[in-house]
N, C-alpha and C positions, 0 to 999 in steps of 0.2 A: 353491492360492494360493502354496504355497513355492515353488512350480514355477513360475510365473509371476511371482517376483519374482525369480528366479535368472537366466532368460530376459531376461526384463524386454522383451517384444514390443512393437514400436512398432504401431498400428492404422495400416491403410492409411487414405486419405481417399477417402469416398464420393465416387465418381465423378459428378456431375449431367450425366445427359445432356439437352442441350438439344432441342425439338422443331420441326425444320424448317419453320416456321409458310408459309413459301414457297411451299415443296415441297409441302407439306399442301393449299396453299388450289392452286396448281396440280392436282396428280392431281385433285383434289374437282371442280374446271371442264371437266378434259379427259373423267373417265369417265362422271361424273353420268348423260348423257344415257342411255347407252348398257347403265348399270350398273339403272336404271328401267326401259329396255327386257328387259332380260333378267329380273329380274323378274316381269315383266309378262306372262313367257313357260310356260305349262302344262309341255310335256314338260322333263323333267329333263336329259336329255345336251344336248338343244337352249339349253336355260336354261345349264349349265357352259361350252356350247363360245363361248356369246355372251359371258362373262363372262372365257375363259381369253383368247379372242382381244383384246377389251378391256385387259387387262391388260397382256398382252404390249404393246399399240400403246400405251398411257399410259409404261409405264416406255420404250420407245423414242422419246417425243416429251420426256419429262423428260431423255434425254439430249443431245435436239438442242438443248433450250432452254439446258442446263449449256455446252453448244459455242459457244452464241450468247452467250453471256456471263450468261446468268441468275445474280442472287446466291442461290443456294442453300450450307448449310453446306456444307462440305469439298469446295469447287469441284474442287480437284486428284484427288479419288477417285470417277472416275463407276460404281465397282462401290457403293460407299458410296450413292450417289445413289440408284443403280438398288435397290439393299436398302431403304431405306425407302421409295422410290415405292411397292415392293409390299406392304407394311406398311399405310401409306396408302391405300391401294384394297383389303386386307382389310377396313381399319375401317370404306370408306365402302361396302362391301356389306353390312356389318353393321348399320349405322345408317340406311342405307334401309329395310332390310328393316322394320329395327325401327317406323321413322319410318309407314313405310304401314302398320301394322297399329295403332298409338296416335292416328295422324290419319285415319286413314280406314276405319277396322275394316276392311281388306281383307288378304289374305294373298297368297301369291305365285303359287298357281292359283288366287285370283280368287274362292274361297270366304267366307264370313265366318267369327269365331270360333270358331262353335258345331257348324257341321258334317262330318258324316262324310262321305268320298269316296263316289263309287260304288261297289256291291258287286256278284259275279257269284259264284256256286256252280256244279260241276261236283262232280255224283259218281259213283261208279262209273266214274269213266276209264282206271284201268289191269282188266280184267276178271281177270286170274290171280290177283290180291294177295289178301288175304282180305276190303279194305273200304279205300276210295280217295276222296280228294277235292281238288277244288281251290278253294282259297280267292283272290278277286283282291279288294282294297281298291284302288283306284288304278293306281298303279303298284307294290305292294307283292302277289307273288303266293304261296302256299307249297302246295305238294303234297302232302297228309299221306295218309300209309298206315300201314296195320295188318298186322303180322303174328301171327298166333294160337297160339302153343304149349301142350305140356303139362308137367308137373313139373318133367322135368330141363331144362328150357328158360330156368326161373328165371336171372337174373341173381345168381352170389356176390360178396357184397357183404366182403368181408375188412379191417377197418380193425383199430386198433390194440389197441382194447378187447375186440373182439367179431365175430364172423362170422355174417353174417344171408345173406337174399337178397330178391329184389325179383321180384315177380312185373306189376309194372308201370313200365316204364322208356320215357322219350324222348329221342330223339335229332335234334337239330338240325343240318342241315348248311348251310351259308352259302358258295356256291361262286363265284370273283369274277367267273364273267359276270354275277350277279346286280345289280350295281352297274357294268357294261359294262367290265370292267377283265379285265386276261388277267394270272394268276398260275398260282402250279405248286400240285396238289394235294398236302395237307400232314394231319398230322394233326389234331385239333381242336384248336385255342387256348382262351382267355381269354374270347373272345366266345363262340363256341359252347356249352361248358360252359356260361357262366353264365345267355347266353338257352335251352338246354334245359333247364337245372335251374329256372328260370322256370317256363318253361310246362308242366313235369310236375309243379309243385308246383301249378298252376291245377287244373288236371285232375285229378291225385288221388284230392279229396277226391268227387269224382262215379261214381267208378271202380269196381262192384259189389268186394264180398267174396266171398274163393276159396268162399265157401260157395254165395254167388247165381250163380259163373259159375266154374268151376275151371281156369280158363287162365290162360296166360302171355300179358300184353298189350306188344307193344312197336309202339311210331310211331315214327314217322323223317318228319320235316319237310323237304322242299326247299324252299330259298327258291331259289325261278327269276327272280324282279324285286323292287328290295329299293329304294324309297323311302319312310322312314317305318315305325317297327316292325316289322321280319318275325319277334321275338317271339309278337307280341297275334296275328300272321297263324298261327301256328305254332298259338296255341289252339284258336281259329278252326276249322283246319284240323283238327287233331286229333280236337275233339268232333264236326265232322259227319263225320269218316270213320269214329270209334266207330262212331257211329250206321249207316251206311253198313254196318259189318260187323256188324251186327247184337248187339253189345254191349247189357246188358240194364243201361242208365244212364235216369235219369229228365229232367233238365236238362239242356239244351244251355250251354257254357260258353261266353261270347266273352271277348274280352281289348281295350282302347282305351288309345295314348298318350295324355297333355294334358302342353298347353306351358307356357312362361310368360313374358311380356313384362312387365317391371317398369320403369318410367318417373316418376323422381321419386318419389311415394307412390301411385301409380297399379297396377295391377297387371291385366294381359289374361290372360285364360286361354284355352287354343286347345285345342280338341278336334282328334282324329286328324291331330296332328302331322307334316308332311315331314320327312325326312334335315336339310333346311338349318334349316327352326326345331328342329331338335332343336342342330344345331348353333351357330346365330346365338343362341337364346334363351336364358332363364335356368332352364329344369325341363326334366326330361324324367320323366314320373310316368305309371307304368303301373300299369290296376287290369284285374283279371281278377275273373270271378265269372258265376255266375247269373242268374235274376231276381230270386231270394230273398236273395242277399249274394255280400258278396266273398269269392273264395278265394285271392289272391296281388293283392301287391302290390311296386311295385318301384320307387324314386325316386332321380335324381340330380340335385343342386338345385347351383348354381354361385353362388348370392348366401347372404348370411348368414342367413337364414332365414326363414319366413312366419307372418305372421300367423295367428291361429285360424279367421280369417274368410273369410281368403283358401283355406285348405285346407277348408275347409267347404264353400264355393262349387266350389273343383275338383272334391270328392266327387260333387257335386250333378248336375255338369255332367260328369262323368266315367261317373254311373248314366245319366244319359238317354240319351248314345251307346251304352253299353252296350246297353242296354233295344232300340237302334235297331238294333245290329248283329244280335242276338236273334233278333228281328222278322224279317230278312232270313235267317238258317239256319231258322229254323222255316218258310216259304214253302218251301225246299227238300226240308228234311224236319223230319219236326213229332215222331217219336219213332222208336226204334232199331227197324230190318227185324226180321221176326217170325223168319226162317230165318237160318241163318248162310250164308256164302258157299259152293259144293259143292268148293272148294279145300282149304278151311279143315280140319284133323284132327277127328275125331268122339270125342267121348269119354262115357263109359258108365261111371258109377258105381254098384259093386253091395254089397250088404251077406250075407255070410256067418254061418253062425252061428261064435264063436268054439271050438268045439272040432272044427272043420272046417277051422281054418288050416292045420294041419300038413300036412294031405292035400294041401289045394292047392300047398303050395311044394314039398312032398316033399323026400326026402333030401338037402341040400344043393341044395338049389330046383334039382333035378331037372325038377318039373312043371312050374313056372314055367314055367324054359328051353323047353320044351319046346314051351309052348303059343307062347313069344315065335316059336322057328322055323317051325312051323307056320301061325302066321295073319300072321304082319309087323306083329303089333299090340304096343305098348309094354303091360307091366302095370305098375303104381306100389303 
């Protein structure tokens, strides 16, 4: 405060920017039709490219109209013009969207609320790996495999308190043809991290003990087509390609976005949510789990917060997709291969009598070594 009286700062004056009520009700006549049609349209690049061409031809007819002497704000700036025409056609893709699923319970592939896309399983596709699957919701695809290891195979886990290791780890890769887009391959980000630390925390808790299975389990998730959670697809994918490699788990795990469209005191809730309601609406709430409960949960909510009633109903409606996703991996496969893959490493644990150790390692694990040269088998 002495500091600020020494200064003695004058406050600038908030700026009011005024809203081109014009311009606004222009773009909103010029794109409407067009911006309904696309919409209206299933495939997704098909849906963006009707919307990006749109867009472009709205802000170039806002500039012929600025030429023709339209009064829109700051006639002398048609870059100014052309920055909020696009502005304006963001909000009214937005409020379509919004608009057709509060008036019409309809979504933008044509579904209603409550359901799930279609589903397709593929397993066993790659044969060398030790247990392989593919998972397609939609247009949302992820390729999960399994690699099998032993002891030293562990993941070190070194943080700041403590050094552990991790005998079950996944890993998500999110590559941009996935989304039809051409970038450089890079290390993993923000998203990756955070949706594989997702969905190994779904899976987890279904993940036998080193005692019922003594390997090193690790996935690695491709997402090859990504609209709509490649998360929940990554769960998905993960428990039937366990299962696939013959991993001795009891329950199959799925994973389901749900949305949320809130209108006035209204509130929609949208099971297995596209890229664009995750982006146009107000939740993105992802549960993962079994039949029997949930084992992860993951939510990003964009409005002030929900009712008890309203998250009660999501739960509700977030189990019976679940239950439905389920239903479709157990059609595929209904519990984990009896054999493991013949790729896979063999391991053999044997119990000694304790005053027989010393023979076995011998002098300076001598015999060990020895046997290790000999047969090309690891001992632990």
């Amino acid at each position: 405060n002495e500091l600020v009286k020494k200064i003695n700062p004058v406050k600038r004056e908030e700026k009011i920017v005024a809203v081109d009520t014009v311009l606004k009700e222009f773009v909103n006549k010029a794109g409407k039709e067009n911006v309904t049609k696309a919409l209206a349209t299933n495939d997704k690049l098909e849906r963006y490219s009707i919307i990006k061409e749109t867009k472009e031809k709205v802000v170039e007819l806002a500039i012929e109209e600025l030429n023709k002497g339209a009064q829109f704000l700051d006639t002398d700036k048609p870059e100014k013009v052309a920055k909020r025409a696009k502005g304006f056609f963001s909000s009214l893709v937005k409020e379509e969207m919004r608009q057709m699923i509060v008036k019409e319970g309809r979504r933008i592939d044509g579904r209603d609320l409550t359901s799930v896309r279609p589903i397709t399983i593929d397993l066993g596709i790659l044969p060398k790996v030790h247990g392989s699957a593919m998972f397609t919701r939609g247009e949302t695809q992820s390729l999960g495999t399994i690699t099998l290891g032993v002891g030293h195979d562990e993941q070190r886990v070194d943080t700041v308190t403590e050094e552990d290791s991790k005998t079950f780890m996944l890993h998500y890769n999110f590559p941009s043809f996935s989304v039809g887009e051409v970038g450089r391959l890079k290390p993993p980000g923000r998203r990756e991290l955070g949706h594989g630390n997702l969905a190994e925390r779904a899976l987890k808790p279904v993940v036998p003990s080193k005692e019922e299975f003594p390997y090193t389990i690790r996935v690695v998730s491709e997402i090859l087509e990504s609209n709509g959670s490649s998360s929940q697809a990554t769960v998905c994918a993960g428990s039937l390609a366990m299962m696939e490699a013959g991993i001795p788990f009891k329950k199959h795990v799925a994973g389901i976005a749900m949305g949320l469209i809130k209108d006035n005191d209204d509130f929609f809730i949208l099971s297995d949510i596209l890229g664009d309601e995750d982006h146009l609406g107000d939740m993105d709430f992802k549960v993962a789990g079994t039949k029997d409960g949930i084992t992860a949960i993951q939510m990003d909510i964009k409005i002030e917060g929900l009712p008890r009633d309203v998250m009660e109903r999501a739960m509700i409606q977030a189990k019976v997709g679940r239950m439905h996703i389920i239903g479709e991996m157990e059609k595929a496969i209904e519990g984990p291969r009896t054999e493991l893959n013949p790729n896979a490493p063999k391991l053999h644990c044997m119990k000694i009598d304790v005053d027989k150790i010393r023979d076995l390692i011998g002098t300076g694990g001598k015999n060990i070594r020895s046997i290790v040269d000999t047969t090309g088998a690891d001992i632990e």
